[in-house]
C-alpha positions in Angstrom: 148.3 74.2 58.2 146.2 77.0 57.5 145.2 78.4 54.2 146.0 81.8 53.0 143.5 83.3 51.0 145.8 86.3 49.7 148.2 84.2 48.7 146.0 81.7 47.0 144.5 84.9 45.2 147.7 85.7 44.6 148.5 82.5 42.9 145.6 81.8 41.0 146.1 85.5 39.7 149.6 84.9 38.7 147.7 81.3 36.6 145.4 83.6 34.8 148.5 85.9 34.1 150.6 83.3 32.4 147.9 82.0 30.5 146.9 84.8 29.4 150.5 85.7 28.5 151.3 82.3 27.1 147.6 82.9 25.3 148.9 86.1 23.9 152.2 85.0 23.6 153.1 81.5 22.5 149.5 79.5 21.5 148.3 82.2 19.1 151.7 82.3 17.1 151.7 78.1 17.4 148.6 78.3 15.9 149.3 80.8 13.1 152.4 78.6 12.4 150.0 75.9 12.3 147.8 77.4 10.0 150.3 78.8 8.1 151.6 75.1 8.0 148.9 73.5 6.9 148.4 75.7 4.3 151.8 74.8 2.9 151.0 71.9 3.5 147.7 72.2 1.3 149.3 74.0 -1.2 152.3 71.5 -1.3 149.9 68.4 -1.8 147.8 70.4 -4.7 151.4 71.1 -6.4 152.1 67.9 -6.5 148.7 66.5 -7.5 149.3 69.0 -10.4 152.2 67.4 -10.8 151.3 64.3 -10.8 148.9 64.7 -13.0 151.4 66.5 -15.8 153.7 63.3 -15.3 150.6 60.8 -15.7 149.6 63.4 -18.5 153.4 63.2 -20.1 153.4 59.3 -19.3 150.4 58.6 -21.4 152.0 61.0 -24.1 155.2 59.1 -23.9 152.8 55.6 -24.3 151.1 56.4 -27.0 154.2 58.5 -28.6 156.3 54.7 -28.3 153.0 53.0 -29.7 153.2 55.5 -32.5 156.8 55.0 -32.8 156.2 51.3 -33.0 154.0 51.2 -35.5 155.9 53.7 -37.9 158.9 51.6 -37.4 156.3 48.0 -38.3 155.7 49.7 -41.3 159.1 51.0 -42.4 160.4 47.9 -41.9 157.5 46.1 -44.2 158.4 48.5 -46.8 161.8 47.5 -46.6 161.2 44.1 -46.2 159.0 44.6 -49.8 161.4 46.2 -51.2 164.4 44.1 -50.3 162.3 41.0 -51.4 161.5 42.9 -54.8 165.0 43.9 -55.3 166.1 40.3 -54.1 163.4 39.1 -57.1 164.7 41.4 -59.6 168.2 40.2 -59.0 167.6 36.8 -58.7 165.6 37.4 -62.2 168.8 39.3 -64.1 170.8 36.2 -62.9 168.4 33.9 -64.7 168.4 35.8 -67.7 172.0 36.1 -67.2 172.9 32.3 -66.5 170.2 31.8 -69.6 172.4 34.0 -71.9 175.1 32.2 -71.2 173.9 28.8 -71.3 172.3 29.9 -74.8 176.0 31.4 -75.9 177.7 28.1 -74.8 174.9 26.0 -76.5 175.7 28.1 -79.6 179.1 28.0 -79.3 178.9 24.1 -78.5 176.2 23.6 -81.8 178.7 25.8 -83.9 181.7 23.8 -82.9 180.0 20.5 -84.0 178.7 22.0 -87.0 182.5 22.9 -88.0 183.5 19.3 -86.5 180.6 18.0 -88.8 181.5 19.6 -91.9 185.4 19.0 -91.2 184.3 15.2 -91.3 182.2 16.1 -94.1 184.7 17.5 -96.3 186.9 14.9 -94.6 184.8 12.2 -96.0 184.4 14.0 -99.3 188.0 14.5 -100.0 188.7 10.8 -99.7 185.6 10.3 -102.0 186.8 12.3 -104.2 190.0 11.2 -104.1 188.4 7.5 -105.1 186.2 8.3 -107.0 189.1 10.4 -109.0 191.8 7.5 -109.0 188.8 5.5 -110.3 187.4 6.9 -112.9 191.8 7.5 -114.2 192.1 3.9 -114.0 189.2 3.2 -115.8 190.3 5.7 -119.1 190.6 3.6 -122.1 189.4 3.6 -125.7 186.6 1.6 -125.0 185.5 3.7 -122.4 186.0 6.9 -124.9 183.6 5.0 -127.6 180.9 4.2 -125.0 181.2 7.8 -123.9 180.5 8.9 -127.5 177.6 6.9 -127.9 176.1 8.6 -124.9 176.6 12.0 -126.1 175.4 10.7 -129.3 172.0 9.6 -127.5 171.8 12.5 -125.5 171.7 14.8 -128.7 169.2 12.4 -130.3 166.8 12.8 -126.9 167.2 16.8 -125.9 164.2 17.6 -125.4 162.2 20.1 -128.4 162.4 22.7 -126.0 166.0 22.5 -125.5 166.7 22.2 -129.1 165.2 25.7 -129.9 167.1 27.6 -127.1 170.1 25.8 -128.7 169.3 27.0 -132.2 168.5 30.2 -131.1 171.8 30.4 -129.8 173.8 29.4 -132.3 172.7 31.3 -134.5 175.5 31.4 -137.0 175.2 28.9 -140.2 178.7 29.0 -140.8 180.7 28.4 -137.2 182.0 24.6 -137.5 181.3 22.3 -134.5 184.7 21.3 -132.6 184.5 18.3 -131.4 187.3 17.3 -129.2 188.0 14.0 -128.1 190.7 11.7 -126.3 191.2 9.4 -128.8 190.8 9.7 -132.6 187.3 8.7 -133.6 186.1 6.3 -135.7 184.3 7.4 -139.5 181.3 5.8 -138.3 181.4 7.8 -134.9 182.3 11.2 -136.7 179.2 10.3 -139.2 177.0 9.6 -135.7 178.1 12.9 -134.0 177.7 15.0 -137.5 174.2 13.3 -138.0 173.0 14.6 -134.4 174.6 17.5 -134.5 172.6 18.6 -138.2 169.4 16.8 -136.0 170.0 19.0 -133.5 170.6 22.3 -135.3 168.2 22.0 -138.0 170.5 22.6 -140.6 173.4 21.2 -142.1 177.5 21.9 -140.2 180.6 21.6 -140.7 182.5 20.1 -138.0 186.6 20.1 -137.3 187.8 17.2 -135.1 190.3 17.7 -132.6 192.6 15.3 -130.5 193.4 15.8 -126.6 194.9 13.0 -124.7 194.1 15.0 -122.1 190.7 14.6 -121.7 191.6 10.9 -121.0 188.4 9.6 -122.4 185.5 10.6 -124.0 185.3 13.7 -125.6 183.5 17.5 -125.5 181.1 18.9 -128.1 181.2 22.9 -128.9 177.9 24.1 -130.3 179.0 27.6 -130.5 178.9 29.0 -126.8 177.1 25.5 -125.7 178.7 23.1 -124.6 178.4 19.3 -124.0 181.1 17.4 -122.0 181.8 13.9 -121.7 184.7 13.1 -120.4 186.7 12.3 -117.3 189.0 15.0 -117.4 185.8 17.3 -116.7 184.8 14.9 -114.3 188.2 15.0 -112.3 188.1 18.7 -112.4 184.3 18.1 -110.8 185.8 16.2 -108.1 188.8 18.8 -107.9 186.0 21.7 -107.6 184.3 19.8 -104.8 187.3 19.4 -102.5 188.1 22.9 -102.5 187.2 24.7 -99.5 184.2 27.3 -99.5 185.0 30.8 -99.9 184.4 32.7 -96.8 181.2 34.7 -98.6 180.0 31.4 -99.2 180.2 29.4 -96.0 178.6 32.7 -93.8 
C-alpha cells in the first residue's frame, strides 16, 4: 500500500480545520459556560454562607431571646409565688382572727349563759331562803318575842353613838312633835317608861310620846323620831325578805 501524501495533507488539514472550528466553536462557549458556572456557583456558595450566617445570627438571637424569656417567666412566677403565699398568709390570718372572734363570742355567750344559770340558782336558792327564813321568823311571833324585841331597841337608843345622836337632834328639830311608837302588842308601863326614858336620852330634851297598836307588825314594834325611824319588827323583816326575792329591774341587772 502506498502512501498518499496529498491526501494525508489533505487529512491532517481537514484535523486542523475541525479543531480549529470545534476551538472556535464548541470549547470556547464550554468554557465560558464553565466560567460562567462557576461563578454561580461562587456566588451561590457566598449566598448561602451569608445565609448561613443570618440563620446562625437569628439562631443565637432566638437562644438568648428563650433564655431571656426564661428568666422573665422565673421571675414572674416568684412574684406570684410571693404573692400567692402572702395572700395565702393574710387569709389564713383573717381566718384566725375570725375563728378567734368567734370562739371569743361563744365563750361569751357560754360565760353569760352560766352567769344567768348562776344567778337563776342564786335567786333560786334565795327565794327558798327567804321563804324559810320568812315562815320562821312568823312562827316565831309571840309576846315574848315582842318584849325581847323592845328591850333591843331600848339598848340600841341607850348605845347610838354621840355622833348619831346629834344628826338625830338636828333633825328633829321640833320640841313639840310626839314620838309614835307603834308596837304589836300593847306594852307594858315599865316598857313605855324604858322607851320614854331613851327617847328624852336620846333627844336631849323632854317628849311626849302616843302609843299605838298594830297586830300587824307581828312582833316587836317601830319607833318614829320625826322623819327617823327605828324598826324592830318582823313585819319589816318579812317585807326585807319580800324585797330580796323580787327580781332586779332591768336598769339594775345591766
Amino acid at each position: 500500500m502506498e502512501l498518499d501524501w496529498t491526501t494525508f495533507a489533505l487529512e491532517i488539514m481537514n484535523f486542523l480545520v475541525l479543531v480549529w472550528l470545534l476551538k472556535r466553536l464548541l470549547y470556547k462557549p464550554v468554557l465560558n459556560a464553565i466560567t460562567d458556572r462557576k461563578a454561580n456557583v461562587q456566588n451561590m456558595l457566598s449566598e448561602a454562607n451569608k445565609l448561613r450566617k443570618e440563620a446562625q445570627t437569628l439562631r443565637e438571637e432566638y437562644e438568648h431571646r428563650q433564655a431571656d424569656w426564661r428568666q422573665e417567666r422565673e421571675t414572674v412566677r416568684s412574684r406570684m409565688l410571693e404573692e400567692i403565699n402572702a395572700e395565702k398568709v393574710r387569709l389564713l390570718a383573717e381566718l384566725q382572727s375570725s375563728l378567734q372572734q368567734e370562739r371569743e363570742k361563744a365563750r361569751a355567750l357560754e360565760e353569760r349563759r352560766l352567769s344567768d344559770l348562776t344567778r337563776q340558782v342564786e335567786d333560786a336558792a334565795l327565794a327558798q331562803g327567804g321563804l324559810f327564813a320568812a315562815r320562821l321568823l312568823a312562827r316565831l311571833a309571840s309576846p315574848e318575842l315582842g318584849a325581847r324585841l323592845v328591850e333591843v331597841v331600848i339598848e340600841d337608843l341607850r348605845r347610838l353613838p354621840e355622833e348619831r345622836r346629834r344628826a338625830i337632834r338636828t333633825v328633829c328639830v321640833k320640841g313639840d312633835a310626839p314620838i309614835i311608837v307603834t308596837s304589836a302588842h300593847a306594852l307594858s308601863q315599865q316598857q313605855r317608861e324604858s322607851l320614854k326614858e331613851a327617847a328624852q336620852s336620846l333627844l336631849g330634851r323632854n317628849v311626849s310620846c302616843e302609843w299605838r297598836e298594830d297586830p300587824q307588825l307581828l312582833a316587836g314594834m317601830r319607833l318614829s323620831l320625826g322623819p327617823w325611824m327605828l324598826g324592830a319588827n318582823l313585819q319589816d323583816e318579812l317585807k326585807f325578805f319580800s324585797e330580796a326575792l323580787q327580781p332586779e329591774s332591768p336598769a339594775h341587772a345591766s
